[in-house]
TORSERO-579243 format. One line per field, with one value per residue (C-alpha): residue in one letter; x, y, z. Coordinates in nm, 4 decimals. Example, Ala and Ser with C-alpha at 12.3 -4.5 7.8 and 13.67 -1.06 7.14 Angstrom:
2
r = A | S
xx = 1.2300 | 1.3670
yy = -0.4500 | -0.1060
zz = 0.7800 | 0.7140
This chain:
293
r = X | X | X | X | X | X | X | X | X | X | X | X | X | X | X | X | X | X | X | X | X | X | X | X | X | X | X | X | X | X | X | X | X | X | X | X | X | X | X | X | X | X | X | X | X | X | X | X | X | X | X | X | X | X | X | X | X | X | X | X | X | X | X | X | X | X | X | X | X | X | X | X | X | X | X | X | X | X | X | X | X | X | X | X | X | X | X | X | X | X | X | X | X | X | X | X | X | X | X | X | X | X | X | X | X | X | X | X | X | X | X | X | X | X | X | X | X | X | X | X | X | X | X | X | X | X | X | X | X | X | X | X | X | X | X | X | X | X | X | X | X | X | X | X | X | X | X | X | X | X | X | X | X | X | X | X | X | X | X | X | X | X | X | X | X | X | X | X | X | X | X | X | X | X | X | X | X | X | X | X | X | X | X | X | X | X | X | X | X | X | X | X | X | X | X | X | X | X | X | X | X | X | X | X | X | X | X | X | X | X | X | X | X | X | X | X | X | X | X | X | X | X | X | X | X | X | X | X | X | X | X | X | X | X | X | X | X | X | X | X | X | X | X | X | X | X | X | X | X | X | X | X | X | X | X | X | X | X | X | X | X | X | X | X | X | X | X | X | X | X | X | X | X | X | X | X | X | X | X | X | X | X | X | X | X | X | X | X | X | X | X | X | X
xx = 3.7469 | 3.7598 | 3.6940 | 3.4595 | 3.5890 | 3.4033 | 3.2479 | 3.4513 | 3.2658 | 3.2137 | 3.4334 | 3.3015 | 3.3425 | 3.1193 | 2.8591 | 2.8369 | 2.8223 | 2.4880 | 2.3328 | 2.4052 | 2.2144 | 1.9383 | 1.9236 | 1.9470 | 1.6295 | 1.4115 | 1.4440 | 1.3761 | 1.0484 | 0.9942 | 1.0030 | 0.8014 | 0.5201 | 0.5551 | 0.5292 | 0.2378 | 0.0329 | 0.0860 | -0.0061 | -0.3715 | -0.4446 | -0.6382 | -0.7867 | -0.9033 | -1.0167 | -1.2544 | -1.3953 | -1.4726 | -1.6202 | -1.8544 | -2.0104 | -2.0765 | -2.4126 | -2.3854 | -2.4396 | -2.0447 | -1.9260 | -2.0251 | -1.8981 | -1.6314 | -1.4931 | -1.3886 | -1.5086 | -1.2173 | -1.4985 | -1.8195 | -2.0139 | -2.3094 | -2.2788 | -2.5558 | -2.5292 | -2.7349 | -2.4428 | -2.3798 | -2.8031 | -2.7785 | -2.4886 | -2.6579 | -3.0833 | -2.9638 | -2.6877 | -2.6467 | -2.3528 | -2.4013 | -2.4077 | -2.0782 | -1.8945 | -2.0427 | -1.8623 | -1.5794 | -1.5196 | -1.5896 | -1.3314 | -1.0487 | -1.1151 | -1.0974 | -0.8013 | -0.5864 | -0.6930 | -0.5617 | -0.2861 | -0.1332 | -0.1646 | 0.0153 | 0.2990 | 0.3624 | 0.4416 | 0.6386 | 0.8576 | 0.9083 | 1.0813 | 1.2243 | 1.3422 | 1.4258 | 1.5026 | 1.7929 | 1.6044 | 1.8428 | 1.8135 | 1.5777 | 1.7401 | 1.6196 | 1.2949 | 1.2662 | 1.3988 | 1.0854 | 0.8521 | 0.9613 | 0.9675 | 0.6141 | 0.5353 | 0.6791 | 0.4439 | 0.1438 | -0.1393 | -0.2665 | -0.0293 | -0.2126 | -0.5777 | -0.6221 | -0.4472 | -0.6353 | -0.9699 | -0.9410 | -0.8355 | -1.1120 | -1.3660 | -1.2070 | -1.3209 | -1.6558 | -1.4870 | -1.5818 | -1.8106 | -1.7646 | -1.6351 | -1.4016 | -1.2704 | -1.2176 | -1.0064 | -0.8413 | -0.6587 | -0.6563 | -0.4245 | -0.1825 | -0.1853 | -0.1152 | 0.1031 | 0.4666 | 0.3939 | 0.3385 | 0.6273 | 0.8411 | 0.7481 | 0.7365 | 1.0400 | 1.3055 | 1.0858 | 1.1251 | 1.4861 | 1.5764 | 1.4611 | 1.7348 | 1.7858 | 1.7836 | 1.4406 | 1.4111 | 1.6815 | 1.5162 | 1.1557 | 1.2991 | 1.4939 | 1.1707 | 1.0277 | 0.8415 | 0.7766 | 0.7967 | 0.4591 | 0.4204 | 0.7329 | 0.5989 | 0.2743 | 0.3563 | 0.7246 | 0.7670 | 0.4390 | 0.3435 | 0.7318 | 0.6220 | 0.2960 | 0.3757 | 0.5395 | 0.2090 | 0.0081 | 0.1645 | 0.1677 | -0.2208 | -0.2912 | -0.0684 | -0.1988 | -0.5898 | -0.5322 | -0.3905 | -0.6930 | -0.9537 | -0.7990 | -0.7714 | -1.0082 | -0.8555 | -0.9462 | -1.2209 | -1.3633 | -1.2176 | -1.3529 | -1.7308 | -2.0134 | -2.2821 | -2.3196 | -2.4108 | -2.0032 | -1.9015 | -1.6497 | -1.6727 | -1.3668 | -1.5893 | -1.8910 | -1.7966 | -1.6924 | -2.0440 | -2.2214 | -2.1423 | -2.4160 | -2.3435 | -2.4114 | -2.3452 | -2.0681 | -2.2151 | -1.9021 | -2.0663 | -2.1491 | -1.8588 | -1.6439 | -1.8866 | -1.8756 | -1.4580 | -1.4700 | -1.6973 | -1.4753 | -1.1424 | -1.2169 | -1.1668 | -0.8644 | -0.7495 | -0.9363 | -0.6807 | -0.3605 | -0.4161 | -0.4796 | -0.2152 | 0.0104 | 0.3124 | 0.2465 | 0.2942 | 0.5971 | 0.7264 | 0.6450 | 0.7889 | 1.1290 | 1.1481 | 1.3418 | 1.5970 | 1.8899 | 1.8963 | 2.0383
yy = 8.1271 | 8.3866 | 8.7138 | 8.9314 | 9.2500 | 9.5912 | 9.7805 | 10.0362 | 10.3902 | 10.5256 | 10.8246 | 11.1605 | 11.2689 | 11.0081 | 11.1165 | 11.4659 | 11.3524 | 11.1680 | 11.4470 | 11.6536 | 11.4465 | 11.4023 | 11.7631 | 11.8332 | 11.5448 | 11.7197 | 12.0679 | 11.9625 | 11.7619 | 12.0853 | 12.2876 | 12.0524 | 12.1113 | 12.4643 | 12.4907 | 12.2287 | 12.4109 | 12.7467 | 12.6430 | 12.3835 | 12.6794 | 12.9144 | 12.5665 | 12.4663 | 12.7698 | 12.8424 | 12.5323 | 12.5538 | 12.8883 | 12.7077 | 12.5389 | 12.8359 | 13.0208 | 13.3707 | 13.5259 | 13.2693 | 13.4691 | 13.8058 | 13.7284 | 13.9302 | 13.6510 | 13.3702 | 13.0174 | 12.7740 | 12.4941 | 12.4986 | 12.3544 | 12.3730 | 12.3510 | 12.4294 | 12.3629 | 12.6559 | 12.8426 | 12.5440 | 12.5242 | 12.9171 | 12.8654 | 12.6696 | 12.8064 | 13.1948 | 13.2525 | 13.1437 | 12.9084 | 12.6233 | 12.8473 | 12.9775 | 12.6323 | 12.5106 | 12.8465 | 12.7956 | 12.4253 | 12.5362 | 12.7810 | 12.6045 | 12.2776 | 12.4378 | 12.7035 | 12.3844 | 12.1715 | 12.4220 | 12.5505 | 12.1854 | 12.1356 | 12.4697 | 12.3999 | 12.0366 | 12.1942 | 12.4931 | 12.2612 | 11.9954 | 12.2678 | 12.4160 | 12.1386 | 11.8861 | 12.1208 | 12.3021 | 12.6170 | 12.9345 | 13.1461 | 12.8835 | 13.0223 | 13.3982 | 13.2453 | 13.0613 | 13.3821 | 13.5262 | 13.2678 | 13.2800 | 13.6711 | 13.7106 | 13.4612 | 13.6961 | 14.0098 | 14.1182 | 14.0714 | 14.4350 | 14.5378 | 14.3313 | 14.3597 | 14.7086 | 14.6299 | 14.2460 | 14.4412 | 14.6888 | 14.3713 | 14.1568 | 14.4388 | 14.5571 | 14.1755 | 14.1352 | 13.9026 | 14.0578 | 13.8487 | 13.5702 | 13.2142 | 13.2186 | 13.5674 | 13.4473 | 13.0994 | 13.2644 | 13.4868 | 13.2101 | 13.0270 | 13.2946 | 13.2962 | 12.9158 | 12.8607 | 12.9891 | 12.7442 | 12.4526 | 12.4975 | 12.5349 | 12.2199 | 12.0313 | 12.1787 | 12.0040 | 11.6630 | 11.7073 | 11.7267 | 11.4809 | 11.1896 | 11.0253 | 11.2056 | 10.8860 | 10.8142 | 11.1272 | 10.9638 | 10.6589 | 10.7763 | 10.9809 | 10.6299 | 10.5023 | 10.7936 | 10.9423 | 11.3229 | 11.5802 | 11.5711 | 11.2022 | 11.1541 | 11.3877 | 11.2303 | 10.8660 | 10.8625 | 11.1903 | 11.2342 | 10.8644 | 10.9008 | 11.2423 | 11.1436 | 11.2176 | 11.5879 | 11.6514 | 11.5584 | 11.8082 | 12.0371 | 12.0454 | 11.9796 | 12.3223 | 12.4864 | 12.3918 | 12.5171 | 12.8385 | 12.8923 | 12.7724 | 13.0054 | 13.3280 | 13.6651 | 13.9438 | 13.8817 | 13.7270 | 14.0190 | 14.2135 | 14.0684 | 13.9178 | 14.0886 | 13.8623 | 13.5783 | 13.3672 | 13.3637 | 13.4612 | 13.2015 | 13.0921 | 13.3635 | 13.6666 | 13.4951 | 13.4161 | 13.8470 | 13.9249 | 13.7684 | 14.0623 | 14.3344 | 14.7384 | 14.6603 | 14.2924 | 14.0189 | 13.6988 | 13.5247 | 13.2008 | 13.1775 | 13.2764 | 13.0542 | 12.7525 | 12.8394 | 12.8601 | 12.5042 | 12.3368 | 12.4792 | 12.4190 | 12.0583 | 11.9293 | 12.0701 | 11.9410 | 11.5887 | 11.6173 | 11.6828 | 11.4103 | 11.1454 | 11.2699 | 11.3564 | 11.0922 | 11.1873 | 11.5546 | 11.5053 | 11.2828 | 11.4997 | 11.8174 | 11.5776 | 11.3588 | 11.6422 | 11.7097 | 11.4439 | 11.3715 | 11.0282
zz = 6.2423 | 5.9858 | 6.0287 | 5.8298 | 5.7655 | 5.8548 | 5.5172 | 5.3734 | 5.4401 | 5.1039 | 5.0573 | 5.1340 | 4.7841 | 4.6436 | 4.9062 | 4.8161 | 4.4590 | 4.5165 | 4.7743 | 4.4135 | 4.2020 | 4.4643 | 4.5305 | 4.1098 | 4.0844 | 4.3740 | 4.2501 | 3.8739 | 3.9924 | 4.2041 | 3.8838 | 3.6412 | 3.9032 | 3.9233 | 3.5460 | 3.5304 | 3.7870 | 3.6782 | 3.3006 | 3.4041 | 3.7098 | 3.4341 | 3.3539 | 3.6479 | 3.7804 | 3.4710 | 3.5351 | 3.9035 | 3.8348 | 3.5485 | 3.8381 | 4.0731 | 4.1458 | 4.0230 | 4.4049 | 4.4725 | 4.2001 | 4.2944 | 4.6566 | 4.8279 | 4.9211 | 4.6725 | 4.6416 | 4.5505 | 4.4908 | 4.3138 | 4.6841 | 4.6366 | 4.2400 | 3.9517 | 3.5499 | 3.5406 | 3.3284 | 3.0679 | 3.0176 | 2.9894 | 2.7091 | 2.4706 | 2.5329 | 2.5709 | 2.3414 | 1.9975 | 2.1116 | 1.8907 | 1.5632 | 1.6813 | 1.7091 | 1.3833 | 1.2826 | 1.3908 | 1.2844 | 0.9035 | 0.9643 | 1.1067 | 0.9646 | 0.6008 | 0.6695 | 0.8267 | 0.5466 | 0.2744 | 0.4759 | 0.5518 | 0.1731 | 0.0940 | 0.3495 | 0.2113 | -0.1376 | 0.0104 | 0.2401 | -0.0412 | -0.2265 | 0.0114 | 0.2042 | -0.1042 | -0.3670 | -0.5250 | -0.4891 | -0.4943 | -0.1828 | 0.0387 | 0.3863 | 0.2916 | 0.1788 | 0.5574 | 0.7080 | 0.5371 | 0.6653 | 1.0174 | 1.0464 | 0.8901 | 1.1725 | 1.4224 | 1.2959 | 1.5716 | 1.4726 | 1.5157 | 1.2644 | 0.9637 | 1.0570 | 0.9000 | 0.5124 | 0.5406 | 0.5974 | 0.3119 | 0.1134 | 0.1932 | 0.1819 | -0.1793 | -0.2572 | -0.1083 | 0.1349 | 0.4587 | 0.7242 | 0.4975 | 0.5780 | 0.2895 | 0.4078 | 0.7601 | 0.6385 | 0.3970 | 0.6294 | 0.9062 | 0.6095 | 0.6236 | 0.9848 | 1.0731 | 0.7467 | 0.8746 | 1.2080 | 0.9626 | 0.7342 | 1.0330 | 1.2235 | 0.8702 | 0.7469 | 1.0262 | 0.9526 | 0.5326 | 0.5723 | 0.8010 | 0.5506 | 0.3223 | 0.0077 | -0.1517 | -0.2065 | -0.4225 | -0.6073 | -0.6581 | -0.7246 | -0.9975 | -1.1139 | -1.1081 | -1.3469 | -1.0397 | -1.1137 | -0.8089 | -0.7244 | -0.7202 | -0.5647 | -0.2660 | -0.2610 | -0.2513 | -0.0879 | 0.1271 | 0.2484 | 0.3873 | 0.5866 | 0.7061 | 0.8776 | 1.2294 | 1.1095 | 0.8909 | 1.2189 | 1.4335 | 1.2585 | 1.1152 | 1.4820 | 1.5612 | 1.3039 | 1.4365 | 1.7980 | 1.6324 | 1.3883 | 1.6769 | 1.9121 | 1.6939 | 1.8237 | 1.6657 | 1.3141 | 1.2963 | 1.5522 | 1.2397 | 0.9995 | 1.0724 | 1.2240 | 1.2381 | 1.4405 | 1.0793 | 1.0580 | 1.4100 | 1.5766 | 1.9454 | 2.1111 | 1.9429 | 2.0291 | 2.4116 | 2.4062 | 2.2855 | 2.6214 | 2.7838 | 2.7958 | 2.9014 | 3.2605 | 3.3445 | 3.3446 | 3.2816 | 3.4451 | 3.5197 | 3.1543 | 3.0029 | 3.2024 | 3.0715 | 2.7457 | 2.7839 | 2.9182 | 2.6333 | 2.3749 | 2.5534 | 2.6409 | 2.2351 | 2.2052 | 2.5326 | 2.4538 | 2.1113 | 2.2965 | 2.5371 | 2.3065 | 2.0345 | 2.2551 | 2.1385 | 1.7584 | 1.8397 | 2.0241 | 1.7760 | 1.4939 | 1.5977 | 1.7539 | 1.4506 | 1.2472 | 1.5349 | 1.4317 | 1.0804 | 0.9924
């Protein structure tokens, strides 16, 4: 009868090495979650205070959960304020400044990315450190421009700058994307007697879809987001946007926090509705550019 021989303990080194790469797995889950909780927290907080009675709010104690809830606050948004003139605001705004800045940073990152042009790093240099520049530090010479030009609490005043403000984010994200397509398609458009501008609009832009998506949809949370300048630059709520709109339900002696936090959710829940569903064409626009082949 044969015998079966006894199973080799594995050796101690090989042991450690998988407690390492269990340990290594468990703390980066651990971290993921951290970072996912601390960033949907603000989230998730606004919208359990949405649901709240005013008295919950004004508690000493804090309610965690909206029990018992009310809609009170998302009726008062949209009968007491003039909340629905401020969103229409603000998507003629952003949808026109992405529009026009999208079509401005095509042409700039065509040429810069496809282009002999001389000096094309100092150029992005440029770009990027305008993009760095607070935003406090350009309100006061935009105003005196745009009131020099009749431009102030205006929609075309308000996009205008909101181009300047999303374009260095667009030609950055669409910049990686531009160059990491084969240089010879340029070549063979022009075989084909393609000029520049056809070449970019019927070769380069159809390849750079998933770039051009990312970064209009960048360049819309940036625009639909902004407070300083249009706060700036509008006074009336004919050209208001939502964030300066949301900062005028306040009155001298009272916090409407209930309505505030409302209006917050209704205008955060597109953008979050955007992200979710375009999620893989972000990811893959801002990635596609990060190994050229």
């Amino acid at each position: 009868m044969t015998a079966i021989p006894a199973p080799v303990p594995a050796a101690p080194a090989a042991i450690r090495a998988r407690r390492r790469a269990l340990t290594r797995r468990v703390l980066f889950r651990a971290a993921v979650t951290a970072v996912v909780l601390w960033s949907v927290a603000p989230f998730l907080w606004q919208l359990s205070t949405s649901f709240q009675r005013d008295r919950d709010l004004s508690s000493v104690t804090p309610h965690w959960l909206p029990v018992p809830g009310t809609l009170e606050h998302y009726r008062a948004v949209f009968t007491d304020y003039e909340f629905s003139k401020y969103m229409i605001n603000s998507v003629i705004v952003t949808v026109t400044a992405t529009a026009i800045g999208l079509l401005l940073a095509a042409l700039a990152t065509y040429a810069l990315a496809r282009l002999p042009v001389p000096g094309k790093g100092v150029v992005l240099a440029v770009v990027l450190g305008l993009s760095m520049f607070p935003q406090i530090s350009i309100v006061v010479p935009l105003y005196l421009v745009l009131n020099s030009l009749g431009l102030l609490d205006t929609y075309t005043g308000l996009s205008g700058s909101y181009v300047g403000l999303a374009l260095p984010l667009m030609i950055f994200v669409l910049y990686a994307h531009f160059r990491s397509l084969p240089t010879q398609l340029d070549e063979a458009a022009a075989i084909d007697g393609a000029g520049l501008l056809r070449t970019l609009r019927s070769v380069i832009l159809p390849l750079a879809l998933p770039g051009i998506a990312a970064a209009g949809m960048l360049g819309f949370i940036t625009n639909w987001n902004e407070f300083m300048l249009a706060l700036a630059f509008t006074s009336s709520p004919e050209h208001q946007t939502v964030p300066v709109g949301i900062a005028g339900f306040q009155s001298q002696y009272f916090v409407p926090w209930g309505d505030m936090a409302a209006a917050s959710v209704v205008v955060t829940l597109p953008l979050v509705l955007i992200v979710v569903l375009f999620q893989r064409r972000i990811v893959a626009g801002i990635t596609s550019g990060a190994v050229k082949e």
